[in-house]
N, C-alpha and C positions, 0 to 999 in steps of 0.2 A: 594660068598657072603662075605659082609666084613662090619665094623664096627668099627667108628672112633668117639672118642669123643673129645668135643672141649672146656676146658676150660678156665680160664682165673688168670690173678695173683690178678684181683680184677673187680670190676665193671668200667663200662665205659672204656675200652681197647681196641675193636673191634672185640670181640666174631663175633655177629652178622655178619658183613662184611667181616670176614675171613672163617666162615660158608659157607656162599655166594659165595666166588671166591674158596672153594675145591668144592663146588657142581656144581658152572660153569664150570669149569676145566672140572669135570668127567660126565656133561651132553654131555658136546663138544666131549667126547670121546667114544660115545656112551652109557654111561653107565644109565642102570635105576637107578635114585636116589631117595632116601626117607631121610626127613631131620625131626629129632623128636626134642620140647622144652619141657621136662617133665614138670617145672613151669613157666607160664611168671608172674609176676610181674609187678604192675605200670603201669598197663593197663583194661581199662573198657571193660566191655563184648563186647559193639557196635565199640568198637577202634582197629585199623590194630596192632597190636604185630609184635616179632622177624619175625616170622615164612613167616607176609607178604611183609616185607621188605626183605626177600631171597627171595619170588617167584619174586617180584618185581628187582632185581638185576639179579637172576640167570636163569630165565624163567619159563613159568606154567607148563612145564614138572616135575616139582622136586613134588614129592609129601609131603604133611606137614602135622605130625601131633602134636599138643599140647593137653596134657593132663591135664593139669588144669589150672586154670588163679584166679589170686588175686589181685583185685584194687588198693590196697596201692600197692608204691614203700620199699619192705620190702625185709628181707629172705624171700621165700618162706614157711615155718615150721611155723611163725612169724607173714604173712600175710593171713595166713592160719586161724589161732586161731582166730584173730584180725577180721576178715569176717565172722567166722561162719561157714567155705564153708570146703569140705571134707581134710583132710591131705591127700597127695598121699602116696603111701607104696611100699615099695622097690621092692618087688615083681611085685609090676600089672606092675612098670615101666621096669623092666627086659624081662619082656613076650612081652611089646609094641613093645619094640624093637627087642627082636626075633620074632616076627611076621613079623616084616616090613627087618627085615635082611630076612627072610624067601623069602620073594619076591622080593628082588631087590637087584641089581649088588653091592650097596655102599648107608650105611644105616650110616646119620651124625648125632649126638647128642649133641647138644648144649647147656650147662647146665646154671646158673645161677652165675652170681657175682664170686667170687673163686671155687676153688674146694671144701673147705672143707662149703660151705655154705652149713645148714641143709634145705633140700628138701621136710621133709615129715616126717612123722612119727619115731619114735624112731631115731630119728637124722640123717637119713640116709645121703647121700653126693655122687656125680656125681663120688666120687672115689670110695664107695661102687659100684652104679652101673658098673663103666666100670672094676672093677676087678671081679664082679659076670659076665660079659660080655665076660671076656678074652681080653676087647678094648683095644689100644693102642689109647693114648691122646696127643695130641696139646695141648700146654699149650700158649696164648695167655699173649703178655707182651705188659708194655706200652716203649716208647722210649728215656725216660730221667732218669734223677736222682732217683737212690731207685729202678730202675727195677733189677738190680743183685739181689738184697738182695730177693725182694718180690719171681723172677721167678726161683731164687734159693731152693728157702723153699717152692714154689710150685711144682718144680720135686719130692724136698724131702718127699713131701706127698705123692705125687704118689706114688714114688717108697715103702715106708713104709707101703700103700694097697696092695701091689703089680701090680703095676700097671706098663706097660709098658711106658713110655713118647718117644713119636714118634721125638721131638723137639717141637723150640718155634718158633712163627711170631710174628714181631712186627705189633701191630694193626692200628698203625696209623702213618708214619713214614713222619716227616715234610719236606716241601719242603727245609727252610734253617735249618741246624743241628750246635748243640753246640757242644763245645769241649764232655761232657760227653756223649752224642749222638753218635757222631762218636766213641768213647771209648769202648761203650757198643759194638758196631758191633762185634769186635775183642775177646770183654771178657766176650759174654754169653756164648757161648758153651764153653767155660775155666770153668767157675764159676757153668754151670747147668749142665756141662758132659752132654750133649745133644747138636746135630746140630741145628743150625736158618735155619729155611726152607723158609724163606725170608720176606719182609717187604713191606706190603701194606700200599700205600701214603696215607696220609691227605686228607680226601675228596672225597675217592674213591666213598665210598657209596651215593654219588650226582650224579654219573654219570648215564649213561643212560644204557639199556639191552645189547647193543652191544658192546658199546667202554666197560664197566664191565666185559665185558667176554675176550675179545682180551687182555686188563689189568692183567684180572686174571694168564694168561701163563707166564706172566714175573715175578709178584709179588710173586710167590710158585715156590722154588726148589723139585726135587723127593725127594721123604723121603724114597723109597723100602717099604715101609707100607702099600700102595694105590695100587690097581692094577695096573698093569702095563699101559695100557693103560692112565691111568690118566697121571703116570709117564711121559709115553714117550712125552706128549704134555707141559710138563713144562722144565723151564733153563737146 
């Protein structure tokens, strides 16, 4: 049983689609996977969220489960109050996911906007969970200018919960790259003391369930964090 969460150094970075290519990765590798969004955000009751955009990408084997949902595009904590609708509390989401680690091979957690965004009640935060967790996290960067700084002070949080950080993927990495681009390749693991565990292209998330998953083996290096099996099917 294993348990990995997946944050990000800010909203819009490609949380989601890097969620998607570690769960396709490890469905390809036999493994039961279960993928948890404790808040989605900015999404209507009757509207597809994160959670169906990975079954969508990574296949209807992955099991999904999201625990609350808040119409505004807000913090969760924020569009929580703003709605009406229950706060989540640090606990129920801790059990959710030892429940769902409980039954399956690689149990992903996908959190919301940064790490330190409050989720729920008493301010909790996706580095509360994954240190009540024991998880090791993916920290999710974007590719250009400003990502040192942001995905640097997002290890730093980690590590300050005590949080394990697994490394970073860049989320969306352009077909043509600028000078500061190619710069960053060389001087994230310098600057976050953490490995890049590789960079999924611009666009991936358009692709379709199969060329997604073949994509997925090139886009992620092993990080030794993942089961083995994940491991052995990537660079």
């Amino acid at each position: 049983m294993s348990v990995l969460c997946v944050t990000g150094t800010s909203t819009d970075v490609g949380k989601t689609v890097t969620t998607a290519a570690l769960a396709a990765v490890a469905a390809a590798a036999g493994l039961h996977v279960a993928v948890c969004k404790p808040a989605q955000t900015g999404v209507a009751d009757d509207e597809p969220g994160d959670l169906a955009e990975i079954t969508r990408l990574a296949g209807p084997g992955i099991d999904t489960v999201e625990l609350a949902r808040y119409p505004e595009p807000l913090a969760p904590d924020t569009a929580a109050r703003r709605s009406g609708r229950t706060l989540l509390h640090v606990d129920e989401v801790v059990d959710a996911i030892r429940a769902l680690d409980a039954t399956h091979d690689l149990t992903l957690v996908e959190g919301a906007g940064g790490v330190l965004v409050r989720l729920g009640a008493d301010g909790f935060t996706l580095a509360d969970v994954a240190a009540a967790l024991d998880a090791p996290t993916v920290v999710v960067a974007a590719a250009g200018l400003g990502t040192l700084n942001h995905s640097a002070l997002t290890v730093w949080a980690l590590r300050a919960a005590g949080v394990d950080c697994a490394g970073t993927v860049i989320g969306s990495w352009p077909g043509q790259t600028d000078l500061a681009q190619r710069c960053n390749l060389e001087d994230l693991p310098d600057v976050t003391g953490v490995p890049l565990l590789g960079r999924i292209p611009a666009g991936s998330g358009n692709l379709d369930r199969a060329a997604f998953a073949v994509g997925a083996r090139g886009w992620l290096a092993p990080s030794g964090l993942l089961p083995g099996r994940v491991d052995s099917l990537l660079q």
